[in-house]
N, C-alpha and C positions, 0 to 999 in steps of 0.2 A: 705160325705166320711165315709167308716166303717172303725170303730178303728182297729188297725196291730194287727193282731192276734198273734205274738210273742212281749214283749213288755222288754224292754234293759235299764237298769239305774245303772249308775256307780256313787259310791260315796267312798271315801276314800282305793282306794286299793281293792274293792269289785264289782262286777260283778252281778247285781241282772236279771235274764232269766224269765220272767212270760210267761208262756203258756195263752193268753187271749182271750179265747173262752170258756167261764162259760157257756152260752144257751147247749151249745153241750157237759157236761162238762170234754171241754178244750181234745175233742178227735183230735186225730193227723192227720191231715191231710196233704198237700204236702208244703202247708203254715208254716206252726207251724216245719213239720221235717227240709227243708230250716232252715226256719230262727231259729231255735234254731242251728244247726250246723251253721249259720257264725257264731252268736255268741258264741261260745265255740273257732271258730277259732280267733273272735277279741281278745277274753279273751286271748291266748295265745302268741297272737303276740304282743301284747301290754307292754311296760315294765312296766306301772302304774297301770297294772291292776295286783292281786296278789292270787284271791280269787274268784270262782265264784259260786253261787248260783241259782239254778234249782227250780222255785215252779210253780203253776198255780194259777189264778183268780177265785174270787168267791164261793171259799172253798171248792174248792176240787183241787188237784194235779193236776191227771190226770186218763181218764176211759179208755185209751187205743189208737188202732187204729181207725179213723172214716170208718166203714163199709160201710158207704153210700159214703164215699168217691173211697173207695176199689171196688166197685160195678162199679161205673161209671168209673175203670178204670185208676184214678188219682195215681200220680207217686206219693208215700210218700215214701219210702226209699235215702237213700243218695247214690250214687252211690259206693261200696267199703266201704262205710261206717255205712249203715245200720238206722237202723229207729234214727231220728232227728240226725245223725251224731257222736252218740256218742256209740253207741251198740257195733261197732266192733273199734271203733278210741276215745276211751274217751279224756277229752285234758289232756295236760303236767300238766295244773298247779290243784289243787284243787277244784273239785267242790262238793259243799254242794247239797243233797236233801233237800226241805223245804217242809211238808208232811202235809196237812188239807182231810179229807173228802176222797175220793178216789185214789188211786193206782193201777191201774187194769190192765190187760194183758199189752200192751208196755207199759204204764204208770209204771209199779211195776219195769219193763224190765230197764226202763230210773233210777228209783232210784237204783237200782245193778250196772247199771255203775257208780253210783256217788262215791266218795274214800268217805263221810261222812253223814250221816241219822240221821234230827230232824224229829220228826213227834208230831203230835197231838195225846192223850191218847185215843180219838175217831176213827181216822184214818183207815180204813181197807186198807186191802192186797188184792191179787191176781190174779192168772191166771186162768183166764177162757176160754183160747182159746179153748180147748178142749170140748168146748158145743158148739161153733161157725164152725167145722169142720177144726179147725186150729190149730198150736203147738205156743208154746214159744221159737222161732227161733230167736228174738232179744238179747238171750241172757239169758233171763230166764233159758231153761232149764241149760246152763254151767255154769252159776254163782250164781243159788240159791243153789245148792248141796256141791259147794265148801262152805255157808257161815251160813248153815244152815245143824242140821242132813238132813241127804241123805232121811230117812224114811218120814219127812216132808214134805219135797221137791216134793218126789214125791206122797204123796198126795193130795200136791196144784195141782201140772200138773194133776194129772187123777181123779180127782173131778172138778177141777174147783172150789172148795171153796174158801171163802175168811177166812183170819186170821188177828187178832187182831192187831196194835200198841202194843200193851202192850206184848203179848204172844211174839212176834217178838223183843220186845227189852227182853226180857229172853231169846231168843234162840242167842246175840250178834249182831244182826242184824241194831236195833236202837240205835243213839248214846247218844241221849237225848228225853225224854218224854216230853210235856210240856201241856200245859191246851190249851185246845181248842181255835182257833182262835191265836195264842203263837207263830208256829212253825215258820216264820220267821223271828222274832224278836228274838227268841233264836240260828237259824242258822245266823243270822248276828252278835250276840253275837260272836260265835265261830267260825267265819271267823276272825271277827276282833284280837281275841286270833293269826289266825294264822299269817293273818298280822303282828303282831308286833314281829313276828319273823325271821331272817336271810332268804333271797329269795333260795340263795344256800342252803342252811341247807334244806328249805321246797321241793325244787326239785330233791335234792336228795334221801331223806328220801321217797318222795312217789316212784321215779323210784327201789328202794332197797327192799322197800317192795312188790310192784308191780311183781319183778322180781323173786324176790328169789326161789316164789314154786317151779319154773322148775332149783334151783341150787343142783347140788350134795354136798353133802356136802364133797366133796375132792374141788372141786374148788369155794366154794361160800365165802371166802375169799378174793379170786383172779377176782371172779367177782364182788364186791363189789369195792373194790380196784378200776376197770377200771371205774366204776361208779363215788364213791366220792373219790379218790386218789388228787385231788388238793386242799379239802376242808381245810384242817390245812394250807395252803401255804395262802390259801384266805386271800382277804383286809375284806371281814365281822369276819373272825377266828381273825386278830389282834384287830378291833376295838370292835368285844366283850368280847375282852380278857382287853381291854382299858377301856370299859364303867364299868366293873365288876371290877376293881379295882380305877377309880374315882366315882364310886357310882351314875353312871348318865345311862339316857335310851342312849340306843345304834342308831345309827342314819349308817343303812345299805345301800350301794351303788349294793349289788348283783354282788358285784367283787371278 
């Protein structure tokens, strides 16, 4: 029997997703989009689960879509959802990229949906669909111009080059560097950071920020408001207001 090509291990509140198809490396096939999309979906429906993390096997990310998979016709997109389920439906709760060896056309596509990017100092970037006859339609093109200059942006799409780890965490891109073969050991570092903090605090916080670009600022006030307006009423708002004045870690119910 061939090992699951998407592979799921939950430990303390965190949610770890391995793309596990290293031979091919770790390109997306209709296997790996499925089951990365349930998983983002168990991740959120789960109240134990708080955190989840996005890497592949065998040191590298991910090279993209599998073309040979595309060829024969094989269904890789998520219905409505888009490649592994997260391109156009990221989930509610956070999820980390964990970044070795390659990132490449939907691979780069899949870390732009993620809310937070460790990668390896090694690590390259990009999109090269535009040498294959095809765009960055998973997201690429809409979300690298928002997060990066526009002028870079668009010289990944119409070259097709690839870009540095390092030059990408100068442009805000990457959230942490770390040394080769690191990256996720140090994205489980800073899941578990966010674990030990308030689950309401953490949901709200990303749907606020999430939301906001499209707020006018006559009413992003008032939309924030409809967002987190219960948050100070909450049972985690009293018992960290408890813990912060008995000098002890706070112990959150997400009430």
């Amino acid at each position: 029997m061939s090992d699951p090509e998407v592979l799921i291990d939950h430990a303390d509140g965190i949610m770890t997703i391995t793309i596990n198809r290293p031979a091919q490396r770790n390109a997306i096939n209709g296997a790996v989009s499925y089951g990365v999309c349930a998983a983002v979906d168990e991740l959120d429906h789960r109240d134990d689960l708080r955190v989840g993390i996005l890497t592949g096997a065998g040191g590298t990310f991910c090279s993209g879509m599998d073309l040979k998979a595309f060829l024969r016709g094989e269904v890789i997109r998520v219905a409505h959802r888009g490649m592994m389920g997260i391109a156009m439906t990221p989930p509610r709760k956070p999820l980390i990229a964990a970044v070795e060896g390659y990132a490449l056309a939907a691979g780069f596509e899949a870390v732009l949906a993620c809310d937070l990017v460790v990668a390896a100092r090694d690590a390259q970037f990009g999109l090269p669909e535009a040498k294959r006859g095809l765009a960055a339609i998973a997201g690429g093109l809409l979300r690298l111009p928002r997060l990066i200059p526009k002028t870079i942006a668009m010289e990944l799409a119409l070259t097709g080059a690839m870009i540095s780890a390092e030059r990408l965490e100068r442009f805000g891109l990457i959230n942490r560097l770390t040394e080769p073969g690191s990256a996720l050991a140090e994205a489980m570092a800073l899941a578990q950071e966010i674990v030990a903090n308030a689950p309401l605090s953490v949901d709200v916080s990303k749907r606020i920020i999430n939301g906001q670009a499209d707020w006018s600022r006559e009413e992003m006030f008032a939309r924030q408001a409809e967002v987190a307006g219960h948050i100070l009423g909450s049972e985690d708002a009293k018992e960290g207001a408890r813990a912060f004045a008995e000098k002890r870690p706070p112990k959150w119910t997400g009430r």
